[in-house]
C-alpha positions as CSV (number, residue, x, y, z in Angstrom):
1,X,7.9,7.2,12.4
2,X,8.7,5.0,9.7
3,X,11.8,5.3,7.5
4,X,12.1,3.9,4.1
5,X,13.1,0.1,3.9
6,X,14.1,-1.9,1.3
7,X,11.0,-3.9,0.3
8,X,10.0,-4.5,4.5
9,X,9.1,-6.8,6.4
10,X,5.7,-7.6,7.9
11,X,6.1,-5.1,11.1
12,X,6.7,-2.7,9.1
13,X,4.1,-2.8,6.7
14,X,2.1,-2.7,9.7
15,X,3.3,0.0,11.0
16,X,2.6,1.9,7.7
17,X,-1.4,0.9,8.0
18,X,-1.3,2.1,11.2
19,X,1.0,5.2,11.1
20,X,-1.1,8.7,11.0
21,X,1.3,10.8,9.3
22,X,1.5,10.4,5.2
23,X,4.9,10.4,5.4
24,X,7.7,8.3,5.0
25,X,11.4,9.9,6.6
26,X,14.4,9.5,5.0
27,X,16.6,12.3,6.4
28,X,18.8,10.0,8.7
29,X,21.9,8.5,8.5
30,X,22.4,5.4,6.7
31,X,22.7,1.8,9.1
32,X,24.9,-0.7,7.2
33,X,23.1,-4.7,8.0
34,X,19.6,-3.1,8.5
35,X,16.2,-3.1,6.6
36,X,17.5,-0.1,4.9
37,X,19.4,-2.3,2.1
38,X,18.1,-5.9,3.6
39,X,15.1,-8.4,3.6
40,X,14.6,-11.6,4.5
41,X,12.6,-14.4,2.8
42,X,11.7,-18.0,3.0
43,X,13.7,-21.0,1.2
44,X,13.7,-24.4,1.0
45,X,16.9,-24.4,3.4
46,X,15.3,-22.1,6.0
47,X,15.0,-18.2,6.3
48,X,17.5,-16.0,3.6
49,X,18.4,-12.6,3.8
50,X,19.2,-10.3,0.7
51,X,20.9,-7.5,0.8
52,X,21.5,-4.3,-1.9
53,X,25.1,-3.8,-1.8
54,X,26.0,-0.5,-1.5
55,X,29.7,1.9,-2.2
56,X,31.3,1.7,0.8
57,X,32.3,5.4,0.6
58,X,28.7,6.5,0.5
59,X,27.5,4.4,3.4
60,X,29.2,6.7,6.2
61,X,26.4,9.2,5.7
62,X,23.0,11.0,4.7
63,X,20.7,7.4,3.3
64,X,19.7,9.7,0.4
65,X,23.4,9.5,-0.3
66,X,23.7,6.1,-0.4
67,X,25.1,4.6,-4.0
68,X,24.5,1.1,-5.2
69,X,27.2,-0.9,-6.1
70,X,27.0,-2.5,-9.5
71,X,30.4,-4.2,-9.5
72,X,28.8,-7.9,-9.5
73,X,26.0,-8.8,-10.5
74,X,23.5,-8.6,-7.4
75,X,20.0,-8.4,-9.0
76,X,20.2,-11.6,-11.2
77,X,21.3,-13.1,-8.1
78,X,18.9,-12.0,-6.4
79,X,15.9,-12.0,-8.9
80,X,17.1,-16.0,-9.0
81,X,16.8,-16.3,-5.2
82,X,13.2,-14.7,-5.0
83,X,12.1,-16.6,-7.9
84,X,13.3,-19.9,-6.6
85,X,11.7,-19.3,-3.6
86,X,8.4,-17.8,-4.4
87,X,7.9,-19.6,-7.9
88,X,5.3,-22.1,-6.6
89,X,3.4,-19.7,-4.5
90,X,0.1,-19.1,-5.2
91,X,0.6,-15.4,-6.5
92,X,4.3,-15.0,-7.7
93,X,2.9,-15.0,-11.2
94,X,0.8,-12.1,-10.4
95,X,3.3,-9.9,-8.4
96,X,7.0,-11.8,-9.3
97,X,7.4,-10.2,-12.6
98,X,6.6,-6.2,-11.2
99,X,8.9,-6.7,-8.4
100,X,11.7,-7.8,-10.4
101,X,11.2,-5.2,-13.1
102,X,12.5,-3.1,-10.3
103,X,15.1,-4.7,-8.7
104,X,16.5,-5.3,-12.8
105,X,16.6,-1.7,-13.5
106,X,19.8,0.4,-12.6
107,X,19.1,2.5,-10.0
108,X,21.8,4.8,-9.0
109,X,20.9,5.3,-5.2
110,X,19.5,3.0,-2.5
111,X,16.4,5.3,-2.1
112,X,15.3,5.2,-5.3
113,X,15.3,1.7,-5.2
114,X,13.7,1.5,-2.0
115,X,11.0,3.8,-2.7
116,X,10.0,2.2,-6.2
117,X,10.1,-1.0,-4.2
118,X,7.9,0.8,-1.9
119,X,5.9,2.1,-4.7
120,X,4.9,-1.0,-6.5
121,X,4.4,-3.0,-3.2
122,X,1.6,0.0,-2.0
123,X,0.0,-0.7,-5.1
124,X,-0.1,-4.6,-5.4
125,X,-1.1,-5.0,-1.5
126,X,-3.9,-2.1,-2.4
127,X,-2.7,0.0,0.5
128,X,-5.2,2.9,0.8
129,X,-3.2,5.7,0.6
130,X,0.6,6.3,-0.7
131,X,3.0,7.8,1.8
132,X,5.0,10.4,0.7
133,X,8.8,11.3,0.7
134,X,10.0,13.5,3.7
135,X,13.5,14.6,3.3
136,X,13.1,17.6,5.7
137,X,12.6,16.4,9.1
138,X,15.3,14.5,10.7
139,X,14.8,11.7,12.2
140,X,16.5,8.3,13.8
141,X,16.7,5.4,11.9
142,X,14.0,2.7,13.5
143,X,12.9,-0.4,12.5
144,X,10.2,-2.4,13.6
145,X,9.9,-6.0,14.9
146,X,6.8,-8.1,15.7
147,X,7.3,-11.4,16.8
148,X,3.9,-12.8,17.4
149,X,2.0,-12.7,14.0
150,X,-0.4,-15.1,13.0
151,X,0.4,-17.7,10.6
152,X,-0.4,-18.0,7.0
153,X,0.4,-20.6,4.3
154,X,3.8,-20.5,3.2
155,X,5.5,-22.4,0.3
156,X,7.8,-24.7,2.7
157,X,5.1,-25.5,5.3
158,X,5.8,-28.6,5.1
159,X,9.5,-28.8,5.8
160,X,9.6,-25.9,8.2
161,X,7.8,-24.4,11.1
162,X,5.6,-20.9,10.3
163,X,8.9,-18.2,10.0
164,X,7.3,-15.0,11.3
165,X,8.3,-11.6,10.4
166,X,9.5,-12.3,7.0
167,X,9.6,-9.3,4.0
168,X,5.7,-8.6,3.0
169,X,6.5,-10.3,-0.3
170,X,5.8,-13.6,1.6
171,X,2.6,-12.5,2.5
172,X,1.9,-11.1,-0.9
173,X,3.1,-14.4,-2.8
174,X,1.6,-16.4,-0.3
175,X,-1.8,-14.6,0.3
176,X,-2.1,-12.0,-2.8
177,X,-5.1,-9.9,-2.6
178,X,-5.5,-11.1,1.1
179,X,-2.4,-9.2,2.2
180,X,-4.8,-6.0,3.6
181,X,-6.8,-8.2,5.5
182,X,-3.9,-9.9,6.6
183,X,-1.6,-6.6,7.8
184,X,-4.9,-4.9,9.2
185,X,-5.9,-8.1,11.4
186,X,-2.4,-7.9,13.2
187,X,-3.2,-6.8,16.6
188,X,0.0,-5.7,19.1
């Protein structure tokens, strides 16, 4: 079962190709330092993670719950980061502006950012089918993790070794309309 991450990583993109339901849970409790609010991408100083901060009095419940916290400022930050890493990647011109249209606007809860993330990502990787929302069955919080993934060209191949795993905008920067080939050739 697949919860709703924020942006994902490879695994979990995956995971979505593979899954048989249409759904994507979100009736579970919220995990602080998990893909729920984090993802991790490549830099010239090695691998990065960014998180969405979050109101800490929110976080000790339902993830539909979950507020944003706007009290610095988080997405220029981070809209820097992703840009600095990503802006001589063969694609970033093609996906780096719809990305960060989202990540710009205010969105009041972590879901909503999360599932426009997810909404926009579906669309440029030309997944075949949209999941949809389930908020009525509950389920754990999981994430998934595959290790051994085949390597692709990545910006800083030639400072650092092939970082697996990374959020699927690697692949998308990296790879653009290869990404489906890319996620559907993973074998586990």
């Amino acid at each position: 079962m697949n919860n709703l991450h924020c942006i994902g990583n490879i695994s979990y993109w995956h995971s979505i190709l593979q899954q048989e339901s249409d759904f994507v849970y979100t009736n579970h409790t919220f995990q602080k330092q998990s893909y729920l609010s984090q993802f991790e991408i490549m830099t010239s100083n090695g691998r990065l993670k960014l998180s969405i901060p979050t109101q800490k009095p929110s976080r000790k419940g339902m993830f539909d719950k979950v507020l944003i916290d706007y009290t610095n400022n988080w997405q220029v930050e981070m809209c820097r980061s992703i840009q600095n890493a990503y802006s001589k990647s063969p694609f970033f011109l093609y996906y780096g502006y719809k990305i960060e249209e989202v990540i710009l606007k205010k969105h009041v809860t972590l879901i909503n950012l999360n599932w426009e993330l997810y909404r926009i990502l579906s669309k440029c990787i030309h997944m075949p089918s949209i999941m949809k929302l389930d908020h009525e069955v509950v389920v754990m919080y999981n994430h998934n993790n595959l290790n051994k993934l085949s390597s692709y060209p990545q910006v800083f191949d030639d400072r650092w070794d092939f970082e697996s795993n990374l959020s699927i905008i690697d692949v998308l920067f990296n790879l653009g309309p290869e990404t489906i080939d890319y996620l559907l050739s993973i074998r586990v």
